[in-house]
Every structure is written in C-alpha cells, then in structure tokens.
C-alpha positions as CSV (number, residue, x, y, z in Angstrom):
1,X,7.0,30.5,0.2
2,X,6.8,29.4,4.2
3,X,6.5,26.1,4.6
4,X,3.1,26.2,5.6
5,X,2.8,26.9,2.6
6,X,5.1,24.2,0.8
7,X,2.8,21.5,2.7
8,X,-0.1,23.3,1.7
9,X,0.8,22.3,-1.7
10,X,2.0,18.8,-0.7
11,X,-1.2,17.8,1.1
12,X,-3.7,19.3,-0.3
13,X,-6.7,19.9,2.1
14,X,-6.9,17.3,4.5
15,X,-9.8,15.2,5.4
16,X,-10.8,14.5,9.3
17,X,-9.2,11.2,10.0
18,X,-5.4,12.4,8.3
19,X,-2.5,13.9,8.7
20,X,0.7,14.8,7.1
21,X,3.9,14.0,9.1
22,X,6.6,16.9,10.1
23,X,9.9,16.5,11.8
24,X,12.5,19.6,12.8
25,X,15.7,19.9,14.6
26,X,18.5,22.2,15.2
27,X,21.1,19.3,16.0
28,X,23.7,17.5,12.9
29,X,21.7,15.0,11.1
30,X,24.4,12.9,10.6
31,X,25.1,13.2,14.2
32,X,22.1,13.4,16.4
33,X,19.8,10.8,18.9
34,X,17.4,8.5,17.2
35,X,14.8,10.6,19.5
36,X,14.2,13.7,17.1
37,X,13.6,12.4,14.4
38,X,10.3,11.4,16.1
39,X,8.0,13.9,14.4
40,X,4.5,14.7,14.4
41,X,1.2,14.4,13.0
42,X,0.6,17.6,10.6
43,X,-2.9,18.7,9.8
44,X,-2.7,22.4,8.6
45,X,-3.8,23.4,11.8
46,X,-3.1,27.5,12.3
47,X,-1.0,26.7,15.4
48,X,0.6,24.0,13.4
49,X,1.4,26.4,10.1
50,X,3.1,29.2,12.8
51,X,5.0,26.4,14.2
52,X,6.4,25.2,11.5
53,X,7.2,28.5,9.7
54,X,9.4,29.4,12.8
55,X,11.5,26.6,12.1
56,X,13.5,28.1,9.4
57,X,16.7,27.5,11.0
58,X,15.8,23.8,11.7
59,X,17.0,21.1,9.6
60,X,12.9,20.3,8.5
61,X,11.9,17.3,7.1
62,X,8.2,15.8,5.7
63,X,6.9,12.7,4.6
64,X,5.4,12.9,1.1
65,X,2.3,10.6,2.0
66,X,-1.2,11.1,3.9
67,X,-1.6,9.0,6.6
68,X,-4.3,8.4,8.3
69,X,-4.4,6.6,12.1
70,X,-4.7,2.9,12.6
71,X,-7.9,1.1,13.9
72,X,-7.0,1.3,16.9
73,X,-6.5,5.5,16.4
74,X,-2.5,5.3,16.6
75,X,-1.1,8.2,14.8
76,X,2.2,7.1,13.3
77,X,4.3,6.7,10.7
78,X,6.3,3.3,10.3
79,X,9.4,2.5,8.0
C-alpha cells in the first residue's frame, strides 16, 4: 500500500471546499525547527498522490480529520 493509498482510505473522496492535512520531513523529529512541521492541505490530487508516495524515506505524518477552509478561505489546521 503507497500512501496515497493509505489516505485514500482515511479521507474518503473529498468534497470541493476540503482537504486532508500532510506533513514530511527527512530531519529528527525529536530534534528539528518548528518550521516543518508546517504541512499542507491534501486533496487527492494526482500531483499530490506522486508526491507523497515519494516520501518513503520521510518521517510522514497526517491528520485524521477533514478540514475544510475558514470563512475567510484560510486553509489551516490549528492545535
């Protein structure tokens, strides 16, 4: 299983308007900037699945929940 495939199964299909929320780096988790663990909006997107699949050497983490952007059309996720 890719994990294009993993999120597949985690999202579901996605409606316009939300996203699913990605994150990967190659540094210490335990010992890395605040900055990558940033992220990005996820929506399934082809160029997004290849992306993603290439990280396999990436320490790759996901948020569990759909999101969807704020009135204002901020995509972001928030503690």
């Amino acid at each position: 299983m890719t994990n294009s495939d993993f999120l597949a199964e985690v999202y579901g299909s996605l409606e316009i308007g939300t996203h699913g929320w990605v994150c990967s780096f190659r540094a210490n988790p335990s010992d890395t900037q605040p900055s990558v663990w940033t992220g990005r909006a996820y929506k399934g997107l082809p160029a997004q699945a290849t992306l993603i699949d290439r990280a396999g050497d990436d320490n790759t983490y996901f948020c569990t929940s759909i999101l969807g952007a704020t009135e204002d059309g901020e995509i972001v996720r928030r503690k």
